[in-house]
C-alpha positions as CSV (number, residue, x, y, z in Angstrom):
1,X,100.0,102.8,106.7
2,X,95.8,102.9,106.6
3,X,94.1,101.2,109.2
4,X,91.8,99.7,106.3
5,X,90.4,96.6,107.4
6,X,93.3,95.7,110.4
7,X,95.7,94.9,107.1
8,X,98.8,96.0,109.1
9,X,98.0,93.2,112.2
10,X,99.2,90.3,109.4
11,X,102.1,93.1,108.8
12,X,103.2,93.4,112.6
13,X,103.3,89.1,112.6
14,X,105.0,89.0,110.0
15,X,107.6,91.7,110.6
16,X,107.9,90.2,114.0
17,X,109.9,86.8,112.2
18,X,112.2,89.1,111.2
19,X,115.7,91.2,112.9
20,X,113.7,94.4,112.9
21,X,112.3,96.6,115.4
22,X,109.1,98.1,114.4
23,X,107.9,101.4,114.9
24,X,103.9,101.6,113.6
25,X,103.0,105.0,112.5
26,X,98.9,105.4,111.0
27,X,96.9,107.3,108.7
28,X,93.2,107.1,110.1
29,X,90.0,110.0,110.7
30,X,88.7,107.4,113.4
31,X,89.1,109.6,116.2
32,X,88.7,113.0,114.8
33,X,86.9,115.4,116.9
34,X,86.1,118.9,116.0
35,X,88.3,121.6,118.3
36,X,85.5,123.7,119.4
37,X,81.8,124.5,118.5
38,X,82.7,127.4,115.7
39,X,84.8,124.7,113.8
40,X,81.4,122.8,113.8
41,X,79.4,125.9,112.7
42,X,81.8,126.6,110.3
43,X,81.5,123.2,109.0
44,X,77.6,123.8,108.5
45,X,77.3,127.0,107.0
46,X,80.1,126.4,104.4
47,X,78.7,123.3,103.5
48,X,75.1,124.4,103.4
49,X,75.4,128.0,101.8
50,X,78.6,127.7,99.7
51,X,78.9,123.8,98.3
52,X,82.0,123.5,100.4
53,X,82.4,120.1,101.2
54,X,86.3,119.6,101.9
55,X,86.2,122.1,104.6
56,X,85.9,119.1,107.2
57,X,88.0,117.0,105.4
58,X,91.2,119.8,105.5
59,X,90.1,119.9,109.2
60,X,90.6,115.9,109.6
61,X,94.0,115.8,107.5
62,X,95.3,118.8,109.4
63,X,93.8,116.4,112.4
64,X,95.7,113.4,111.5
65,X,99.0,115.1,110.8
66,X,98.9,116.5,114.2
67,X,98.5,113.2,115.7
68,X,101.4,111.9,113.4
69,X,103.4,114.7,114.0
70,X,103.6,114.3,117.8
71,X,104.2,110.3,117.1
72,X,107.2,111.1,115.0
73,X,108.4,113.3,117.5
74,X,109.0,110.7,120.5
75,X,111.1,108.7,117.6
76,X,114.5,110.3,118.8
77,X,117.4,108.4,116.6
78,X,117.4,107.7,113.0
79,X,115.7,104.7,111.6
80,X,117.4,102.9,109.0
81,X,114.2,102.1,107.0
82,X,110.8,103.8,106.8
83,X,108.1,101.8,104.6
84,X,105.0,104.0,103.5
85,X,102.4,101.6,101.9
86,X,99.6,103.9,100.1
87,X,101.6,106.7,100.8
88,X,98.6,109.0,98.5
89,X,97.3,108.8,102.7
90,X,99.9,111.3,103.6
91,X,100.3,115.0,103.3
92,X,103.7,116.2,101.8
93,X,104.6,117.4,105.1
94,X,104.6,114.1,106.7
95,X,106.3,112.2,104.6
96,X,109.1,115.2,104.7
97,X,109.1,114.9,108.2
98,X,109.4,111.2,107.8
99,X,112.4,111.4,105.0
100,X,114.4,113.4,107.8
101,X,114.3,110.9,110.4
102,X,115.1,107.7,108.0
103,X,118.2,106.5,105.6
104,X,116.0,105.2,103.3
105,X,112.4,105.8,102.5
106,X,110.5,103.6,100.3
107,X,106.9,104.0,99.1
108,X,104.1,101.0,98.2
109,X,101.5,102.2,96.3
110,X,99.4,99.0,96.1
111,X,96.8,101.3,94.0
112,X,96.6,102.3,90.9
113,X,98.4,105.8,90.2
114,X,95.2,107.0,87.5
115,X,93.0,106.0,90.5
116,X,94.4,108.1,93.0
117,X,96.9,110.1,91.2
118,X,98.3,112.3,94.3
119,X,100.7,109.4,94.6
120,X,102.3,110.3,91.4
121,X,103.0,114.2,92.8
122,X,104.7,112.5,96.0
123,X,107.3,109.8,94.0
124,X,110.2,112.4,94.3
125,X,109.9,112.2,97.9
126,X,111.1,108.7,97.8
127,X,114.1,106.9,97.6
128,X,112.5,103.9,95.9
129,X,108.6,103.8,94.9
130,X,107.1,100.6,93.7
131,X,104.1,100.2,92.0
132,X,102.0,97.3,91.7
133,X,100.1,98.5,88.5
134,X,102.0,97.2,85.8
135,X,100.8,99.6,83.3
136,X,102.0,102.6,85.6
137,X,105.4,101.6,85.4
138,X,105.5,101.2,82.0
139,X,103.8,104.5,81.8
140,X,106.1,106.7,84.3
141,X,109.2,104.8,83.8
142,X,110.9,107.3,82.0
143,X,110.0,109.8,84.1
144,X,111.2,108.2,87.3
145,X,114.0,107.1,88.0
146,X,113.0,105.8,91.4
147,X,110.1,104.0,90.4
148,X,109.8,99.8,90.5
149,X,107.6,97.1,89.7
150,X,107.0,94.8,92.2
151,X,103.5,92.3,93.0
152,X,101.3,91.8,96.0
153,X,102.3,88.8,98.2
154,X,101.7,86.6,100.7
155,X,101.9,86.6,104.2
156,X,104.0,83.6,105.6
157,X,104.4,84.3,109.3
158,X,102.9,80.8,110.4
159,X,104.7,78.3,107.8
160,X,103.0,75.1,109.9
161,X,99.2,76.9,109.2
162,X,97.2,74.0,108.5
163,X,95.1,73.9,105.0
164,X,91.9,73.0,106.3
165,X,89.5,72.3,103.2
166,X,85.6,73.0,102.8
167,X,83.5,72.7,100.3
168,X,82.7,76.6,100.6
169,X,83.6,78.8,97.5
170,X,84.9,82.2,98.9
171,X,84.8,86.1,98.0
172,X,85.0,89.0,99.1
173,X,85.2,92.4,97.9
174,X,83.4,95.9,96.9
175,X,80.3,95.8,95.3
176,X,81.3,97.1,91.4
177,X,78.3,97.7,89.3
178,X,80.4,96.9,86.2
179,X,81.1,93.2,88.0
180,X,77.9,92.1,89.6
181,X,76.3,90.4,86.2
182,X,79.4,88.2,86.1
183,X,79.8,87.7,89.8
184,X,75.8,87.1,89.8
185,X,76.1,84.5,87.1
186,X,79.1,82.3,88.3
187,X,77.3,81.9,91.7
188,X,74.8,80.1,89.8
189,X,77.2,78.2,88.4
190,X,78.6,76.8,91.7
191,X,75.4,75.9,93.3
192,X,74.2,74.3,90.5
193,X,77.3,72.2,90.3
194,X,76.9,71.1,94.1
195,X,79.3,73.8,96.1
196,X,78.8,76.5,98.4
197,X,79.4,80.1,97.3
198,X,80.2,82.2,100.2
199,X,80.0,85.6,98.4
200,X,80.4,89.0,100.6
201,X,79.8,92.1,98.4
202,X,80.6,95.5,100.9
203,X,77.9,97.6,100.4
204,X,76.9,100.8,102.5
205,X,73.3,101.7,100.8
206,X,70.1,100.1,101.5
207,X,68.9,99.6,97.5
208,X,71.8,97.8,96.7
209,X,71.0,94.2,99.0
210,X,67.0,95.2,97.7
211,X,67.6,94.9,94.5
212,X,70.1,91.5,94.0
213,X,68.1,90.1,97.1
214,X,67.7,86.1,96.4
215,X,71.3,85.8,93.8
216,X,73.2,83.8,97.0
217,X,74.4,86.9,97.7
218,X,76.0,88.3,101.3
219,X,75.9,92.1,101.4
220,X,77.5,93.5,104.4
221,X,78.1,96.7,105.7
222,X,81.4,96.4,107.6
223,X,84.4,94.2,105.9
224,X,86.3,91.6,107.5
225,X,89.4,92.5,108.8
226,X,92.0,91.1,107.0
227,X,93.1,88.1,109.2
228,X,89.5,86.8,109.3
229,X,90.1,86.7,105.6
230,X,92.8,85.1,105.7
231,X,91.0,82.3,107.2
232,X,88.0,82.1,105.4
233,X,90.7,81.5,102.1
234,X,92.9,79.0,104.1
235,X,89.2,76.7,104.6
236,X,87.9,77.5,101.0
237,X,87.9,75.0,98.5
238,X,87.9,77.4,95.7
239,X,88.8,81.6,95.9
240,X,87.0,83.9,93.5
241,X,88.9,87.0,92.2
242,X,87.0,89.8,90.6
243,X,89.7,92.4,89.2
244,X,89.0,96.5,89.4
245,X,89.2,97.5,85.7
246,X,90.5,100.7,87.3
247,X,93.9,99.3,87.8
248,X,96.0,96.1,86.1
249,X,97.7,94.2,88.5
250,X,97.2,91.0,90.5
251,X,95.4,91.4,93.7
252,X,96.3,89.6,97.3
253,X,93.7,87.2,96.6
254,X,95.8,85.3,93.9
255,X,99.1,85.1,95.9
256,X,97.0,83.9,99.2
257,X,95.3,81.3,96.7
258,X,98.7,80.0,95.8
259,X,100.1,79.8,99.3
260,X,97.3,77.8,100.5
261,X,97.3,75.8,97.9
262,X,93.6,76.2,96.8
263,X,92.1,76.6,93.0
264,X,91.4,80.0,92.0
265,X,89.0,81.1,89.6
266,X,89.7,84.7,88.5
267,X,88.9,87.2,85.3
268,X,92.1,88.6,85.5
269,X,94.3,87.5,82.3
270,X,97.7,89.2,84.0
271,X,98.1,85.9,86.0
272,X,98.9,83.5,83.1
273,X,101.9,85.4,82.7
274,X,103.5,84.1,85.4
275,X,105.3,81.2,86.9
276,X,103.1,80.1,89.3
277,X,100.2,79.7,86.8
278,X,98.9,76.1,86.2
279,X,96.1,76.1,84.5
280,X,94.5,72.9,86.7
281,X,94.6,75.4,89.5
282,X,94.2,78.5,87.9
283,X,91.2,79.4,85.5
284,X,90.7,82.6,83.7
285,X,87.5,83.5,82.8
286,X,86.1,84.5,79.5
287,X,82.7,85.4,77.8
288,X,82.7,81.7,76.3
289,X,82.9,79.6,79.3
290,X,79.7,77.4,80.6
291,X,79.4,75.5,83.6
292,X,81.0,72.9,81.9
293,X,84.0,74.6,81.6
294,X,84.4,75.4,85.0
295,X,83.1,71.8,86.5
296,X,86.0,70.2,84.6
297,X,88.4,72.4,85.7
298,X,87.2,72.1,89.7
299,X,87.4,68.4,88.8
300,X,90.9,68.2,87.7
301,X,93.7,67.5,90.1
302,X,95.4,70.4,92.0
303,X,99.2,71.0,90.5
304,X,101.1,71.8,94.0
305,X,104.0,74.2,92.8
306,X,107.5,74.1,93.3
307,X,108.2,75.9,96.8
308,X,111.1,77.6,95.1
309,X,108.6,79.2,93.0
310,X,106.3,80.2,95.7
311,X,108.7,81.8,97.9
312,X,109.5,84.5,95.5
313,X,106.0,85.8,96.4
314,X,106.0,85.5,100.2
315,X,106.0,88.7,102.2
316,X,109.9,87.8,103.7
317,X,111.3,87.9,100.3
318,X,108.8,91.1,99.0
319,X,110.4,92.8,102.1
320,X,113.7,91.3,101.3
321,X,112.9,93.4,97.4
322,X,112.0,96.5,98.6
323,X,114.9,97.3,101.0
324,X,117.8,95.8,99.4
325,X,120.2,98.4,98.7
């Protein structure tokens, strides 16, 4: 799996509640290092002269599935189960390699297939390949017969966490031109109705934070990783969710939200579909909603939801999903 923002720390805890032993294989271009001065020349003068700009790139892949490649190699007896989450991150030859030295191997492509459509070319490769787009599946169903639907989910390795409650408002995510009016005008919204909005936008240029400076908003350059998140939604009062209009599916924010027991004011429509939706703890935003709409809904009593209900979405029974035979 990516490295991206430490996500696979909450996956090693919560793999460790389980019978399995783990073997942690990564995707990342942290440590790349050119071989030798003419690969950096190279680099230069195709870049500068011809336009070539994926000649360092092929140098980084070729990089990483080295380093993979002599990992996979120490791994001496067959594993029952391999799980590839965003498995667009690998090269075909990889996840061959991988498919030899496993019974079963199962992809997670927590992305949307249009986005990064790689992923589509490597489904064959797969025993089982679940989607979390709901409009892929119903796109490629018919093509694949190995394909699944299946959510995000919720990490429950520490069932006694407690809920500690602030009054903070919390967000986090890429800054998305196409979101930032919206995002801009709900924080409004929440100071003027007495709470405080916590809202972290990842940005890497410098015009960006110029030009939305004095909103109440928190541009940063490097994201949290993902348990720190994790914490800032168990103290939150209220989580924000701003969906990605590339993809149509519901993001980790909603189940986390649910677990924790915390309203969770989102734009995404998907979640009234589903069981866990209450609409006291749950608002879905449209053009037509004022601050009134949103002070009476903070001001309405929290609906705690069945645990039946919520364990369907907890990491131990998405695992449970995805490797049943």
């Amino acid at each position: 799996m990516p490295r991206d923002f430490n996500f696979y720390e909450a996956f090693v805890e919560n793999l460790k509640t389980t019978e399995f032993e783990i073997e942690l294989l990564f995707t990342s271009n942290h440590d790349f290092r050119y071989k030798n001065p003419k690969q950096k020349v190279t680099n230069f003068l195709r870049k500068t002269f011809l336009g070539d700009k994926n000649y360092k790139q092929n140098l980084k892949d070729r990089f990483n599935d080295d380093a993979l490649l002599k990992e996979l190699s120490k791994i001496r007896k067959k594993v029952d189960y391999t799980l590839v989450i965003r498995p667009d991150y690998f090269s075909t030859e990889i996840l061959q390699k991988l498919k030899e030295k496993t019974n079963k191997l199962i992809a997670y492509q927590w992305d949307g297939l249009e986005r990064y459509p790689k992923a589509k070319k490597l489904i064959p490769l797969f025993d089982r390949f679940f989607l979390f787009d709901v409009d892929d599946y119903e796109r490629y169903k018919s093509n694949f017969q190995n394909i699944f639907p299946i959510t995000n989910f919720y990490f429950d390795f520490d069932k006694n966490l407690p809920k500690i409650t602030n009054n903070e408002v919390f967000f986090i995510g890429s800054f998305i031109e196409s979101r930032i009016d919206k995002i801009v005008h709900l924080t409004k919204i929440i100071v003027n109705l007495g709470l405080n909005p916590t809202i972290n936008l990842l940005a890497f240029d410098d015009e960006t934070p110029r030009k939305y400076s004095g909103l109440g908003l928190n541009f940063i350059t490097t994201g949290m990783t993902y348990l720190e998140v994790l914490e800032k939604v168990r103290q939150a009062a209220v989580v924000l969710d701003f969906a990605n209009s590339v993809h149509n599916g519901l993001s980790f924010r909603t189940f986390e939200a649910t677990y924790f027991s915390k309203k969770l004011i989102t734009n995404n429509p998907l979640v009234s579909k589903y069981d866990f939706y209450h609409p006291n703890n749950i608002l879905v935003l449209d053009q037509s909603m004022g601050e009134e709409d949103i002070k009476q809904f903070l001001s309405a009593d929290y609906i705690q939801i069945d645990d039946t209900i919520k364990t369907k979405y907890s990491f131990t029974n998405w695992l449970k999903t995805v490797l049943k035979d």
